[in-house]
GUFINU-902497 format. One line per 4 residues: number of its first residue (from 1); for each residue z, y negated, x of C-alpha. Coordinates in Angstrom, 3 decimals. Layout:
<atoms>
NUM> Z:Y:X | ...
</atoms>
This chain:
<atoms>
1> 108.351:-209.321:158.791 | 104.998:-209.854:158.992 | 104.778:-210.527:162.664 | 106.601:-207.047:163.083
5> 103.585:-204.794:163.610 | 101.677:-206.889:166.686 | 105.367:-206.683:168.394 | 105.540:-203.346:167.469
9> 102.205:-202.983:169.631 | 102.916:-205.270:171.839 | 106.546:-203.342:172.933 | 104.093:-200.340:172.800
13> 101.311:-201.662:174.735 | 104.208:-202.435:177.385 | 105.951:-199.059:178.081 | 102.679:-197.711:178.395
17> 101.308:-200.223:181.120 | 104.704:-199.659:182.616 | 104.423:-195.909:183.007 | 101.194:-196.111:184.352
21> 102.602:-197.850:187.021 | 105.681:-195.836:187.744 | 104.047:-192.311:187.371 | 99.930:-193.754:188.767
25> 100.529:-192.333:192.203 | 100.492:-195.526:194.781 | 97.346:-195.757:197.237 | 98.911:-196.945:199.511
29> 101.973:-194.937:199.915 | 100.388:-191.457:199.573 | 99.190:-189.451:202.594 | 95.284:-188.936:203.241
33> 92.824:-185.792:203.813 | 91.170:-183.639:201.754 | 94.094:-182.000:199.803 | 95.085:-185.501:198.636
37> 91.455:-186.843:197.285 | 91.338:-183.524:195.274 | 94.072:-184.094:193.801 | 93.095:-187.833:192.838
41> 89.865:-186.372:191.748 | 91.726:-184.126:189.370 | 93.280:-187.019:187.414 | 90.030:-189.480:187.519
45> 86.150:-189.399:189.047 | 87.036:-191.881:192.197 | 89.409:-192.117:194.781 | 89.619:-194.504:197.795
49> 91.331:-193.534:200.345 | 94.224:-196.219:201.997 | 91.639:-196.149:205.238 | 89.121:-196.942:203.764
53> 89.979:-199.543:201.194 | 87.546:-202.187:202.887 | 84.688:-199.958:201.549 | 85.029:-200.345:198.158
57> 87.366:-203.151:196.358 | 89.623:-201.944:193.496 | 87.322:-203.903:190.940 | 84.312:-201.936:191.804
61> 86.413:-198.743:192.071 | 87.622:-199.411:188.997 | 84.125:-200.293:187.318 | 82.451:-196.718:188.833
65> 85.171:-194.702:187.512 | 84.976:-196.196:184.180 | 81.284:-196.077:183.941 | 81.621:-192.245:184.363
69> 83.984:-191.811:182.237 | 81.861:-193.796:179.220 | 79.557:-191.370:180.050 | 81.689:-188.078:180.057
73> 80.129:-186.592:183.249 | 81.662:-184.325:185.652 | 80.846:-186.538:188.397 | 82.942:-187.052:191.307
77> 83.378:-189.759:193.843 | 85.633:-189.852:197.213 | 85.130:-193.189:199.385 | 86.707:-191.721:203.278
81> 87.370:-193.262:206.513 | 85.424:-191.078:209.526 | 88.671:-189.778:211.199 | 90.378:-186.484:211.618
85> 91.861:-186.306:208.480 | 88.279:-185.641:207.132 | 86.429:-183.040:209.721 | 82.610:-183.971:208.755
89> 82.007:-180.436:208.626 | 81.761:-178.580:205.033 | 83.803:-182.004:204.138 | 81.877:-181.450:200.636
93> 82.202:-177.661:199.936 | 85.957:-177.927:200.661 | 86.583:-181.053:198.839 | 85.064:-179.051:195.992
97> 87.206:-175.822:196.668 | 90.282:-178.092:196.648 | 89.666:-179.649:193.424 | 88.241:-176.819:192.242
101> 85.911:-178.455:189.105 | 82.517:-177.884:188.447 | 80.549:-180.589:189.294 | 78.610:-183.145:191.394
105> 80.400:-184.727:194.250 | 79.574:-187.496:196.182 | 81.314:-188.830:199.429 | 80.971:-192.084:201.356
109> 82.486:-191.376:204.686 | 82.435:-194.142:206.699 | 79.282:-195.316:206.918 | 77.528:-191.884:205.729
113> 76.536:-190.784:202.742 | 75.725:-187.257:201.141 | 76.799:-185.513:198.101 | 76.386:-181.765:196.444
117> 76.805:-180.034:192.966 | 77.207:-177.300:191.385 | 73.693:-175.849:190.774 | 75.146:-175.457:186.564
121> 75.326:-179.352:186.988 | 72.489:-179.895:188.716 | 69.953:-178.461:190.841 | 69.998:-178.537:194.715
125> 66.563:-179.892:195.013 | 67.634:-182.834:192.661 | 70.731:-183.466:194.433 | 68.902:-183.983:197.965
129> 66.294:-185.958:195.970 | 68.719:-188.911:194.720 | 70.824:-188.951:197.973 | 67.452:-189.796:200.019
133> 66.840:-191.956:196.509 | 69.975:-194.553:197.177 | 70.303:-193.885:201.092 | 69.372:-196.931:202.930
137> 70.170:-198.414:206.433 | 73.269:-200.384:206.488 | 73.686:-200.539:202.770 | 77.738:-201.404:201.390
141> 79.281:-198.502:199.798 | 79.779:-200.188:196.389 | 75.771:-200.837:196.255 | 75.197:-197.561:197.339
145> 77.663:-195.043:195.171 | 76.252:-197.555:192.350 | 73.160:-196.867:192.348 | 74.186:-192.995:192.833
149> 75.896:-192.761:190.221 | 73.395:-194.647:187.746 | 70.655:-192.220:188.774 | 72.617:-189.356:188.745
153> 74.280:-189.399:185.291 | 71.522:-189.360:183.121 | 70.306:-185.754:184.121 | 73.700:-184.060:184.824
157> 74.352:-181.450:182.833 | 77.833:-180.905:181.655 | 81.183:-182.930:180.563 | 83.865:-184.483:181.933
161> 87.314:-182.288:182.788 | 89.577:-182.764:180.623 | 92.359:-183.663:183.066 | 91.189:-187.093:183.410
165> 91.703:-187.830:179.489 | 95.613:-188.131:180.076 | 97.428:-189.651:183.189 | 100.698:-187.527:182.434
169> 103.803:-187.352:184.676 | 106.087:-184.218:185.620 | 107.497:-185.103:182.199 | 104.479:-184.648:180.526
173> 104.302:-188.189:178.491 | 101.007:-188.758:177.521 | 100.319:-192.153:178.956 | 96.838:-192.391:177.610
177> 97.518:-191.378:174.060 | 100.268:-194.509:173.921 | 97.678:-196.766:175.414 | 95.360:-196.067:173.073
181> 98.092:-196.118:169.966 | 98.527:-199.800:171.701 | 95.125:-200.809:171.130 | 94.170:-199.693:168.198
185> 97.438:-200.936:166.294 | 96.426:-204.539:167.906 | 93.239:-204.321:167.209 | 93.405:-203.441:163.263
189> 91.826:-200.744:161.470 | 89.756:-203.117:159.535 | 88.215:-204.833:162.650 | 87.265:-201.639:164.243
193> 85.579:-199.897:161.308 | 83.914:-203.239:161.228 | 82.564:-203.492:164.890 | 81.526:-199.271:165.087
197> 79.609:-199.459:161.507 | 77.652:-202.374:163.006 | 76.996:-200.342:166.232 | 76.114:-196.935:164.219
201> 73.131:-199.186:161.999 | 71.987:-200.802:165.363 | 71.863:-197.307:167.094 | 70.051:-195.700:163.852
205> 67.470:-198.696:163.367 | 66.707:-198.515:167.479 | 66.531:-194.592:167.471 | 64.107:-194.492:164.188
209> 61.873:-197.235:165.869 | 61.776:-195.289:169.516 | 60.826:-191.795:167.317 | 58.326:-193.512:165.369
213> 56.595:-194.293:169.082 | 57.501:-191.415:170.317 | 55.834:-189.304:167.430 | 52.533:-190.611:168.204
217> 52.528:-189.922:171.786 | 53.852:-186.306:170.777 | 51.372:-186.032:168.129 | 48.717:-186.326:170.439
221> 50.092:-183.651:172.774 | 50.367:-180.768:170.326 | 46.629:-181.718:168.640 | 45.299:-181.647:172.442
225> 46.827:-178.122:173.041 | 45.619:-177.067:169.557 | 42.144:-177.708:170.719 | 42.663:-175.960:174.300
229> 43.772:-172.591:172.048 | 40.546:-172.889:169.955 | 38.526:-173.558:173.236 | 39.585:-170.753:174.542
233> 37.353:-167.624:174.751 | 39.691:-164.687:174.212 | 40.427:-162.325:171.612 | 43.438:-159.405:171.873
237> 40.963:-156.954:170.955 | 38.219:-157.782:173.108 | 37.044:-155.215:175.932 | 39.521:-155.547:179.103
241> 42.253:-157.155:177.404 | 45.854:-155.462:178.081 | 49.203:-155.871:176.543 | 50.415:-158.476:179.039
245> 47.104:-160.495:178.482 | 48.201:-160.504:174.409 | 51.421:-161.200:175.446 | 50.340:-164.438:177.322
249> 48.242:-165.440:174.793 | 50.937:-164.706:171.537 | 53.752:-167.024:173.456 | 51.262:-169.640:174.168
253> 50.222:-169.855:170.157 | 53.986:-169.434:169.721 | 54.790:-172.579:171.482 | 51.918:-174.319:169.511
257> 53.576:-173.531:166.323 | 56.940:-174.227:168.188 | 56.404:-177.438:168.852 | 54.286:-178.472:165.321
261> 57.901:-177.022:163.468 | 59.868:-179.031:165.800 | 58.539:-181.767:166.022 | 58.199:-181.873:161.908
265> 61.702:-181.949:161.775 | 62.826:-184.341:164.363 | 64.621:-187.127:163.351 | 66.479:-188.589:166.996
269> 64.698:-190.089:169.945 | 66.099:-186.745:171.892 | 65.103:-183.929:169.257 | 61.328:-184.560:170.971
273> 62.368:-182.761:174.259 | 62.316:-179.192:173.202 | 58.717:-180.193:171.973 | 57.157:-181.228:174.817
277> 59.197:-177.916:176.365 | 57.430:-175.755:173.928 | 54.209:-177.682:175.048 | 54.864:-176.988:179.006
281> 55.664:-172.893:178.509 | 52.717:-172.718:176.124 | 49.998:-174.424:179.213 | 51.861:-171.855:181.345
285> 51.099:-169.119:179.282 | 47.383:-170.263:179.089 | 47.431:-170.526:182.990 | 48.480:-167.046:183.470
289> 46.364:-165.914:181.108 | 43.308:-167.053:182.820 | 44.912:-165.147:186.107 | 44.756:-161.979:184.240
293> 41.358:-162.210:183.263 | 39.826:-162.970:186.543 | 41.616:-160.770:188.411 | 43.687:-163.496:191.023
297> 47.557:-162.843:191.784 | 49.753:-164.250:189.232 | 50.858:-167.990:190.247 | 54.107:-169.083:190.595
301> 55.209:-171.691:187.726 | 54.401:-175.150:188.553 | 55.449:-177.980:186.633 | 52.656:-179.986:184.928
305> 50.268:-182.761:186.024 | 52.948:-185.896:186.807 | 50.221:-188.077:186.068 | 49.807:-186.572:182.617
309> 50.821:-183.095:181.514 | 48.114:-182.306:179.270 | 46.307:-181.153:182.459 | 48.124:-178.592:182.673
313> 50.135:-177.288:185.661 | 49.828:-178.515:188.557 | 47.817:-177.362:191.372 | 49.741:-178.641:194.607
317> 52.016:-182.185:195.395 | 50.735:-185.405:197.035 | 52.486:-188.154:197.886 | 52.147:-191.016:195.515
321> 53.953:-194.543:195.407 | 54.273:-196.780:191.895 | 53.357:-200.193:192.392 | 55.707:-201.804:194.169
325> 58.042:-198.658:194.577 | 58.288:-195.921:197.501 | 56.329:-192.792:198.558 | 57.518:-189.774:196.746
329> 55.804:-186.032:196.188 | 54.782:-185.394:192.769 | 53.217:-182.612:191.085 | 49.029:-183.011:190.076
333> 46.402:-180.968:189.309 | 43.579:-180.699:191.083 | 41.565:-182.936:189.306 | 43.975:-185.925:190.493
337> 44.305:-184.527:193.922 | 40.529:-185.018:194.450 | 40.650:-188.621:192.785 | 43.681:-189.778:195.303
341> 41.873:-188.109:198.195 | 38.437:-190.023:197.081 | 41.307:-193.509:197.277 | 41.050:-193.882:193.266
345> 43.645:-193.778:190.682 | 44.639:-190.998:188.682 | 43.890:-190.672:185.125 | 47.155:-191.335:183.886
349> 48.612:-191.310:180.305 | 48.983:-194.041:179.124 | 51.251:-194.968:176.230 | 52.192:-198.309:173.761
353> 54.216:-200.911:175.068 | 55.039:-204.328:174.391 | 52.182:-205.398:176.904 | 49.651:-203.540:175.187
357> 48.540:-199.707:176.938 | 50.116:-198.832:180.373 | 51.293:-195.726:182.433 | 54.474:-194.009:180.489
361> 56.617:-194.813:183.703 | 55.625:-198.396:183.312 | 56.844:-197.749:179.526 | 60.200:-198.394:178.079
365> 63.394:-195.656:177.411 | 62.024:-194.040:174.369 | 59.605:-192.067:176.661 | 62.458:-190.452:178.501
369> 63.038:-187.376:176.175 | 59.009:-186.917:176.408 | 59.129:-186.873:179.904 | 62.582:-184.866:179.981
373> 61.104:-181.738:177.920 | 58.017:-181.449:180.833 | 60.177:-182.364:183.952 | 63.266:-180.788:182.958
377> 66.047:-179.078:185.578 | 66.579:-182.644:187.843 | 63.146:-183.135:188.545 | 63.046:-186.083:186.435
381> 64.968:-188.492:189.007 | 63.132:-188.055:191.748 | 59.501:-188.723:189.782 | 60.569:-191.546:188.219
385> 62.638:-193.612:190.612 | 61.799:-197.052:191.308 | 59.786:-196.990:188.208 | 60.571:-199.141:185.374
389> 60.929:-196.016:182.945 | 63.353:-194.590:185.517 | 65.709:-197.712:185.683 | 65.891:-197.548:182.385
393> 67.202:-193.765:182.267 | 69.619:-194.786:184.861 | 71.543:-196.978:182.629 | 74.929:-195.588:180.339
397> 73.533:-197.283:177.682 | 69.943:-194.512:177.266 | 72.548:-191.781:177.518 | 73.834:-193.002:173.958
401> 71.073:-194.836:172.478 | 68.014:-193.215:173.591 | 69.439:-189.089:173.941 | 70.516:-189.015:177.498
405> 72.500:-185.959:176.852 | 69.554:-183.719:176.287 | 69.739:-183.491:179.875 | 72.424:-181.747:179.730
409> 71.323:-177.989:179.303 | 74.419:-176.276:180.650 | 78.393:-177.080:181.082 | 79.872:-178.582:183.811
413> 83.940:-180.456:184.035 | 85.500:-176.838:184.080 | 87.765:-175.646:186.219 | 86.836:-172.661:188.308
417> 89.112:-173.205:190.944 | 87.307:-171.848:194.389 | 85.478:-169.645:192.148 | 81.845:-170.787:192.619
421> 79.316:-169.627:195.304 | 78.805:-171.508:198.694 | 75.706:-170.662:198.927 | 74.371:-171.995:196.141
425> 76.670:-175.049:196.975 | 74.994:-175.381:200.571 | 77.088:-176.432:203.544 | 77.766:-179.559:202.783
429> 77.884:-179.944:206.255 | 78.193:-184.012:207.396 | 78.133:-182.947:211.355 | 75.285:-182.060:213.322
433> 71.270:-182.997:212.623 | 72.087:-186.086:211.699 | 75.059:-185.969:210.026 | 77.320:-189.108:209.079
437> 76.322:-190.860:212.431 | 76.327:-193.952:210.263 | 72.966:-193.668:209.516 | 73.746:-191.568:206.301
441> 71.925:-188.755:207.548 | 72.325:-185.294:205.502 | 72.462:-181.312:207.057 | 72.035:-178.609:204.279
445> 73.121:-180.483:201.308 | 72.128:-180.154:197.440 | 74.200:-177.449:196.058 | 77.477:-176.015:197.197
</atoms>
């Protein structure tokens, strides 16, 4: 009697292995092109095609999809042969039509690369950024979608579709739900709560230790922008001023007292990147402001200084390159410009580590919300990679331990069907200029 229960799971555990098999559509006996990976797509994030299984083995297939599923991203993945069955051009935007899911979709075909999303999943801008990110000469597909996908998850916005929580036949049994039942009967509730309390009072212990960092780092932020609204010479009744000169200068000491009240009742590693939000719109404000009152057009928003954002917005981009890494544009203010074009370094912020005081993107994961809340909509990825602070945000394990998911501003995983707009989408186009010649190459691309 007492051995009852583990064959009780075990006869459990069975039928549901065995209807995965029976109603898991075969690989190898299904027919290819573009109708046929949608429909994969609906039921999981990555489908190999049968002609083009020497791409990617089933054990790293198997690893991708599961890494995007631990991370609940609406993040698709197609691995094609280059033949007729998938026409190079707008291979992407119908791919997306025919699964018709918001998200971000990324093809290997052949030896090409590209991939395009859903601009409520991610910009366009970001999109081309991480594909010329992971694109390199006669790189294998599984390095290549690998290092995609780790860059690309922790900035998404949005969740998984629900259609790949269940693997359910015409008959509608619920193969998922039995494996699970399986599990967790052979496991034993005792075990479990064991193993998940001592996970929750690791998470909590690492979380209050990367906020107690983080708070001084934020600290210093809101005093510095406290001192640039007492610098500043301007009062709403003073001779010239006009309502939308009072109305610059009201949200920027809005977003001062914004980000004092949020940051006084933050108590996660992610609650800091609405502060540092607050701090960005406020220097904005301040910027405009100072168009107003000498009489220049009104700029358009810039992020902030890369190099540190308490010098405001940024004037113009320059190419810059981490030690070690590659080139990349990033946002600086003039100040910095002059310093890289006089061959010196820019005055960085630097932050506590380990290894005493060094650059924030030399610093560990705890400094991703900080940077998240000043280079928010996918800008993020393409500042920080290569850089030890963006390896780190690349990993499933920040998304849970370090508030990945306040990347995640808007929905994605639902289905519209061919309800979404190609131009925002782009052309996904993988013929012409380049296309996938082998080479990787990209025409239009980003967004659907």
């Amino acid at each position: 009697m007492r051995t009852r229960p583990l064959h009780l799971a075990s006869a459990l555990a069975g039928l549901a292995l065995l209807l995965l098999l029976v109603l898991a559509p075969s690989a190898g006996a299904r027919a290819t092109g573009v109708s046929d990976a949608a429909a994969a797509l609906k039921q999981g994030p990555v489908y190999v095609d049968p002609g083009a299984a020497d791409q990617l083995p089933a054990s790293e297939a198997a690893a991708l999809a599961q890494k995007i599923k631990d991370a609940d991203k609406p993040l698709f993945v197609a691995v094609l042969p280059a033949n007729a069955q998938f026409p190079p051009e707008n291979l992407l935007r119908n791919l997306r039509t025919e699964t018709g899911v918001t998200g971000l979709y990324a093809v290997r075909l052949g030896d090409g690369f590209n991939a395009a999303a859903d601009p409520s999943v991610m910009s366009r801008d970001a999109v081309g950024n991480l594909v010329t990110a992971v694109r390199q000469p006669g790189v294998d597909a599984g390095t290549e979608l690998d290092n995609f996908v780790d860059q690309a998850l922790p900035t998404m916005r949005g969740s998984a579709p629900a259609s790949w929580g269940t693997a359910a036949g015409d008959d509608g049994v619920p193969v998922a739900g039995l494996v699970t039942l399986g599990a967790v009967v052979v496991a034993g509730g005792a075990g479990a709560y064991a193993v998940t309390r001592r996970n929750r009072l690791r998470r909590e212990a690492e979380e209050r230790a990367a906020l107690d960092r983080l708070r001084v780092v934020v600290d210093e932020d809101i005093t510095a922008f406290g001192e640039e609204l007492e610098r500043l010479d301007f009062h709403p009744a003073e001779a010239g001023a006009d309502d939308a000169m009072r109305g610059d200068y009201e949200r920027a000491l809005d977003a001062y007292d914004k980000a004092k009240s949020l940051m006084g009742s933050a108590t996660r590693p992610h609650d800091v990147r609405p502060v540092t939000r607050a701090l960005e719109d406020g220097r904005w404000s301040l910027a405009v402001l100072a168009a107003r009152r000498e009489g220049r057009a009104l700029p358009e928003w810039r992020p902030p200084c890369f190099f540190d954002p308490r010098h405001g917005p940024a004037a113009e981009d320059r190419t810059w390159a981490p030690a070690g890494g590659s080139a990349r544009q990033v946002p600086v203010c003039a100040a910095d410009a002059a310093r890289l074009d006089d061959g010196l370094d820019p005055r960085a912020r630097t932050v506590d580590t380990d290894d005493g005081r060094r650059p924030y993107w030399e610093a560990g994961p705890a400094y991703g919300p900080w940077a998240g809340g000043y280079f928010g909509g996918g800008m993020l990825p393409g500042l920080l990679v290569g850089t030890m602070l963006g390896s780190m945000l690349s990993t499933p394990a920040y998304a849970s331990e370090y508030g990945g998911g306040d990347f995640q501003d808007f929905q994605g995983g639902d289905f519209s069907g061919a309800d979404f707009s190609p131009g925002d989408f782009g052309s996904g186009d993988f013929g012409g200029g380049g296309g996938f010649d082998g080479g990787g190459g990209f025409d239009g691309g980003g967004g659907f």
